[in-house]
C-alpha positions as CSV (number, residue, x, y, z in Angstrom):
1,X,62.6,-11.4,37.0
2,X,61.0,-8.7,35.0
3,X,60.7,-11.0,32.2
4,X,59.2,-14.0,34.5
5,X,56.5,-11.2,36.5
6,X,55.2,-9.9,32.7
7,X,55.0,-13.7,32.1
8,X,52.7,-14.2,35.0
9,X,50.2,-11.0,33.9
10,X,49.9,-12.0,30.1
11,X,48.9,-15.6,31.3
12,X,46.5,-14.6,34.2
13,X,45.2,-11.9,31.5
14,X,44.7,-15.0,29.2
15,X,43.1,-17.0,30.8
16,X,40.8,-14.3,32.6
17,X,39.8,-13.7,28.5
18,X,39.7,-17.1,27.9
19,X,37.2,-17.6,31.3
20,X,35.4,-14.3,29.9
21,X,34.8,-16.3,26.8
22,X,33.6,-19.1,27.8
23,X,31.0,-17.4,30.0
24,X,29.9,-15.2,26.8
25,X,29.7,-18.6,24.8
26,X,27.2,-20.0,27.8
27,X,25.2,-17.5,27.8
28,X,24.6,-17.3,24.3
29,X,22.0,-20.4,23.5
30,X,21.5,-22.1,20.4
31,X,18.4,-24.2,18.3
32,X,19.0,-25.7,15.4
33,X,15.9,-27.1,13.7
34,X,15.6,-28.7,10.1
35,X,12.9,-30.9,8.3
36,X,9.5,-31.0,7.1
37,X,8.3,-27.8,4.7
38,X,4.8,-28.2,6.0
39,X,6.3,-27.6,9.9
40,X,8.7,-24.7,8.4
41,X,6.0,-22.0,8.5
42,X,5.1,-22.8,12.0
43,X,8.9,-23.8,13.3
44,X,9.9,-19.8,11.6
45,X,7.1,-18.0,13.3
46,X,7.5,-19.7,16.4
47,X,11.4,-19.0,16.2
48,X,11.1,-15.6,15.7
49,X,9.2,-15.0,18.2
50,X,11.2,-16.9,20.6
51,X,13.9,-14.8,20.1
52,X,11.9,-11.8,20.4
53,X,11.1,-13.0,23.7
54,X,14.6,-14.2,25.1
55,X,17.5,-12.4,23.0
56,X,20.1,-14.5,24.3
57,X,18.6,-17.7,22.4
58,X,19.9,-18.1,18.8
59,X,17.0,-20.5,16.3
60,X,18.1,-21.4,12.7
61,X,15.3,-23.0,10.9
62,X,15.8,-25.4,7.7
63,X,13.4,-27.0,5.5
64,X,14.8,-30.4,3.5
65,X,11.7,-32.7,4.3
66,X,10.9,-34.7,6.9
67,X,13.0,-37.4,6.0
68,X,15.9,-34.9,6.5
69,X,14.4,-33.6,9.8
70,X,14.5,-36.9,11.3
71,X,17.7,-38.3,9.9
72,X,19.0,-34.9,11.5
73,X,18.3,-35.6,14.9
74,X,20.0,-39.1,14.2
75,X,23.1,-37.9,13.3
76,X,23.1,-34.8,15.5
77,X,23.4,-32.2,13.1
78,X,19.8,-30.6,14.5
79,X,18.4,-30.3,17.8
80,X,14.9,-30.4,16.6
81,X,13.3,-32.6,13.2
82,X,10.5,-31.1,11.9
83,X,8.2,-34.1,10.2
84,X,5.1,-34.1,8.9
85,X,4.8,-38.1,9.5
86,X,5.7,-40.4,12.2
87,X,8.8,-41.3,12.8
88,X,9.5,-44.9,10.5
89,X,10.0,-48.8,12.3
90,X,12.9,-49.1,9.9
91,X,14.2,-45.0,11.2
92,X,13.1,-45.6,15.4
93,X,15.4,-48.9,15.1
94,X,18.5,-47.5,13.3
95,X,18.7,-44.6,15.9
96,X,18.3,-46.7,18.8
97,X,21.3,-48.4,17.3
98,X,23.3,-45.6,17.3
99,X,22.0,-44.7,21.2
100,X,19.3,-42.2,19.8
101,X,15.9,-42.0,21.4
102,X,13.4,-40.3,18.7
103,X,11.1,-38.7,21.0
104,X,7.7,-37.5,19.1
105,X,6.5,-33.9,20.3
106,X,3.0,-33.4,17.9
107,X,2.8,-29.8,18.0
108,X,-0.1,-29.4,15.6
109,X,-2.9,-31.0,13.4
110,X,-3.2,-30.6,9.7
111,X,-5.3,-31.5,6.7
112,X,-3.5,-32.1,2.8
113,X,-5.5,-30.1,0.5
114,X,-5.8,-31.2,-3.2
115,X,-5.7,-28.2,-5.6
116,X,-6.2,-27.1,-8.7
117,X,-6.0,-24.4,-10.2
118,X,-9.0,-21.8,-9.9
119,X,-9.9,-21.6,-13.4
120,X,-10.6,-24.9,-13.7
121,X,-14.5,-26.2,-13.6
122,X,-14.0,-29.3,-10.9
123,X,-14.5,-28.5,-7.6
124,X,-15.2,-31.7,-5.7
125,X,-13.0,-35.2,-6.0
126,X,-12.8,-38.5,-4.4
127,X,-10.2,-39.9,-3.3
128,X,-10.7,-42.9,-5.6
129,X,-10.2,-40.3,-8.1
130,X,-7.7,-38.7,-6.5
131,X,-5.8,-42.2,-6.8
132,X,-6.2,-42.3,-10.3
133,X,-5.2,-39.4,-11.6
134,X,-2.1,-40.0,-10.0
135,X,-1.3,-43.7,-10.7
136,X,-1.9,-42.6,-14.5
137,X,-5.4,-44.5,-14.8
138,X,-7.1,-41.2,-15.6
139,X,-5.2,-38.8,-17.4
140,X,-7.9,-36.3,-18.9
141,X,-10.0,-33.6,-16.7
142,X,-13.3,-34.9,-19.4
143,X,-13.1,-38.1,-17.5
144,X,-14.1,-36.2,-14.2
145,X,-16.5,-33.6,-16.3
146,X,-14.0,-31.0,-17.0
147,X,-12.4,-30.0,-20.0
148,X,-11.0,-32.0,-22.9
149,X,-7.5,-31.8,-22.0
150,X,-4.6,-34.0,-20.3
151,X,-4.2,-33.6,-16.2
152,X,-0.8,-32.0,-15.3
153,X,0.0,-34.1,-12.2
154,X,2.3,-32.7,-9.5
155,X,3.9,-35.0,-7.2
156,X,6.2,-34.3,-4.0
157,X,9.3,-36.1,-3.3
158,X,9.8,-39.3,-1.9
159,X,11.4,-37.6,1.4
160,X,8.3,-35.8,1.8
161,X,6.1,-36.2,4.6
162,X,3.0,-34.8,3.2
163,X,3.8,-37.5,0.6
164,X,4.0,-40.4,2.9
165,X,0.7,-39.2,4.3
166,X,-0.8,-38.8,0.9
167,X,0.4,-42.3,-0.7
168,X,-1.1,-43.8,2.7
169,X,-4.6,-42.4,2.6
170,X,-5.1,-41.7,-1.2
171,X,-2.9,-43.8,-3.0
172,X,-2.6,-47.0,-0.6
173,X,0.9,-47.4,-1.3
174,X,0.3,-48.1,-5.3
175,X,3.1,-46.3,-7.5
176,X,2.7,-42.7,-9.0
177,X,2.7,-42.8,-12.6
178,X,6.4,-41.8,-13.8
179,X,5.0,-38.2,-16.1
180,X,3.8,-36.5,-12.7
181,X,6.3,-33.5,-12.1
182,X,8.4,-33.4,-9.0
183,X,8.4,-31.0,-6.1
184,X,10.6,-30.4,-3.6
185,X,8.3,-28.8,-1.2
186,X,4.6,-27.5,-0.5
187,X,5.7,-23.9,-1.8
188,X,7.2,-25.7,-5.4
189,X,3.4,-27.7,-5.7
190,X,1.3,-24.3,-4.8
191,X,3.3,-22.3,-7.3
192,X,3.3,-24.7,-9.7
193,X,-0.5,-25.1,-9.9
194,X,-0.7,-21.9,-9.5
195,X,0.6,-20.6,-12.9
196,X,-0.4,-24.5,-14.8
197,X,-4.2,-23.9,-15.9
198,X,-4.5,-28.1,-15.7
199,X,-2.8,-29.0,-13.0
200,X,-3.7,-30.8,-9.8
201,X,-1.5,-31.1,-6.4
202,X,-1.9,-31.2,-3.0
203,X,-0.3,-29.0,0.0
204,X,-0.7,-29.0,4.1
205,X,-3.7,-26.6,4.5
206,X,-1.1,-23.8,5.9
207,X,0.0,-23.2,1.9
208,X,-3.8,-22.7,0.5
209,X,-4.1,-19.1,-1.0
210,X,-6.1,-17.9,-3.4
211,X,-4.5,-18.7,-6.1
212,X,-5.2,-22.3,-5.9
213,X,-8.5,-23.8,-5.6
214,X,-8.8,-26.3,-2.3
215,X,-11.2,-29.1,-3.8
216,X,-13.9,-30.8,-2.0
217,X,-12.9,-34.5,-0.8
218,X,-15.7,-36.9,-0.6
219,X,-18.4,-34.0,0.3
220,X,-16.3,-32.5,3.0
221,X,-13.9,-29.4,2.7
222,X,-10.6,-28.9,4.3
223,X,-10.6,-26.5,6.6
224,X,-9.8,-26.4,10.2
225,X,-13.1,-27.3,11.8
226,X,-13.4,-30.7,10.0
227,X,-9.8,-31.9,10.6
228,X,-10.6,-31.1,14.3
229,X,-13.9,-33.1,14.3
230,X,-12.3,-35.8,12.0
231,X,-14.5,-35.2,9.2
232,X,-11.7,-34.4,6.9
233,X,-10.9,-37.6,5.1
234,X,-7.0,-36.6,4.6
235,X,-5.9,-35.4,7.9
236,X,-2.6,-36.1,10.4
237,X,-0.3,-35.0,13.1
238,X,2.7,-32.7,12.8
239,X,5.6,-33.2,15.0
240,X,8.9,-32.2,16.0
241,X,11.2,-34.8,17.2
242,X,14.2,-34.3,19.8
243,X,16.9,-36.8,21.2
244,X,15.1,-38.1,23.7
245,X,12.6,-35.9,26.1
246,X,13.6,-32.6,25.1
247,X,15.7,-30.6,28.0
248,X,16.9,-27.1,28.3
249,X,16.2,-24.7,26.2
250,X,14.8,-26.8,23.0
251,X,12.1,-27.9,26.0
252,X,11.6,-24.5,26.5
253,X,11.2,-23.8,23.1
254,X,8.7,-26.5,22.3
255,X,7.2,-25.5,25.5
256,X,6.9,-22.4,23.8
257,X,5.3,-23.6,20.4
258,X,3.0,-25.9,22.6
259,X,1.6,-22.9,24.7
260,X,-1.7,-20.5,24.1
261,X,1.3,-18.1,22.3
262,X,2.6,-21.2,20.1
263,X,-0.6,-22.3,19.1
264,X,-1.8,-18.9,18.6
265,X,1.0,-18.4,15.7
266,X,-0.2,-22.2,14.4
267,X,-3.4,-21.3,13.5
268,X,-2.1,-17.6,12.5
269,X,0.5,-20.1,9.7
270,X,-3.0,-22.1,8.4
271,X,-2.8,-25.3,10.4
272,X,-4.6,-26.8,13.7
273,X,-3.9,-25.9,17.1
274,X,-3.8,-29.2,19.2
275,X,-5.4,-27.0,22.2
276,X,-9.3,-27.7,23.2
């Protein structure tokens, strides 16, 4: 009987613990955001923040490119996909196939800067030019009046949104020329042109320091005030994309980057608040 009554007291102590538990794992809420490099600056600050702000809430943030954010919320292995693009046909159709509704959230505007480094003599380019430097039809800085040496082109990668931006406006869709070096992310391009006297590159507006020179397109310069007026020839949306409307506390959080506070850090990270 002894034996039977300790019996009964380890197994309500159990599953009191195991109750206990479950209540602790409740309370304790969790984010999980991946994607675009362009968004990461904005989707860090806006974390920390966050959790500054409501300690019980847990945020990791992941670059990867956008490509990666989205396919992320496909497969469920992130609760938000940070893209610097829309969403594809060919992407919105597979994850309706697998009962995934990729819900768009824009949560700021941006302009892609194309730099160079600040030693060298150009300071304006079209984006005719721009097209040709980088589908290997002009391959010296003499042909644009700089020096008499061979352009050192740096590309981002194919999952890149600030790519898929780029070969839409600049380079309608025509191939890059198979020499131009390979990024991984905005960071990889800004250092790169950074330390490479004849480079050229381009990077969301957020990644412009003064190491790098931010050229002129077509007469207009990017900054914040001409992506907002739509001067700025190479300009577009940033988003953050959820399984459908986004509930809980990933709506709170968005909630969060979409308010005065949000937008605040936004601008603070380079970009465009979307807020008149």
């Amino acid at each position: 009987m002894k034996n039977k009554g300790l019996f009964v007291v380890l197994t309500g102590l159990l599953s009191l613990s195991l109750i206990a538990g479950s209540y602790l794992l409740a309370g304790k809420k969790e984010i999980t955001i991946k994607g675009s490099t362009t968004v990461l600056p904005i989707a860090q600050a806006c974390a920390e923040a966050y959790m500054h702000k409501y300690e019980d809430v847990d945020i990791s943030v992941q670059g990867g490119g956008s490509g990666v954010g989205i396919a992320s919320v496909m497969d469920g292995t992130a609760d938000i996909g940070d893209a610097s693009r829309p969403a594809k046909d060919k992407e919105i159709a597979k994850a309706k196939e697998n009962g995934i509704e990729l819900y768009q959230n824009v949560i700021a505007k941006d302009g892609i800067a194309i730099i160079v480094h600040p030693s060298n003599p150009i300071n304006e380019i079209t984006r005719e030019q721009a097209k040709a430097i980088y589908t290997g039809k002009i391959t010296n800085w003499k042909e644009l009046g700089g020096k008499d040496a061979e352009i050192v082109v740096v590309n981002r990668d194919s999952a890149s949104g600030t790519f898929e931006t780029f070969n839409e406006i600049v380079l309608k869709k025509e191939k890059v020329f198979p020499s131009a070096l390979q990024k991984m992310s905005n960071r990889g391009v800004a250092d790169t042109v950074t330390v490479t006297e004849l480079a050229i590159g381009y990077i969301g507006m957020g990644y412009i320091t003064p190491k790098v020179k931010a050229l002129v397109v077509e007469g207009v310069k990017p900054t914040k005030e001409n992506v907002v007026d739509g001067t700025y020839p190479i300009a577009r949306d940033l988003y953050m994309y959820t399984n459908g409307k986004p509930k809980g506390v990933v709506a709170s959080f968005i909630g969060f980057v979409l308010s005065k506070d949000g937008q605040k850090l936004v601008e603070q990270e380079g970009f465009v608040s979307i807020l008149k």
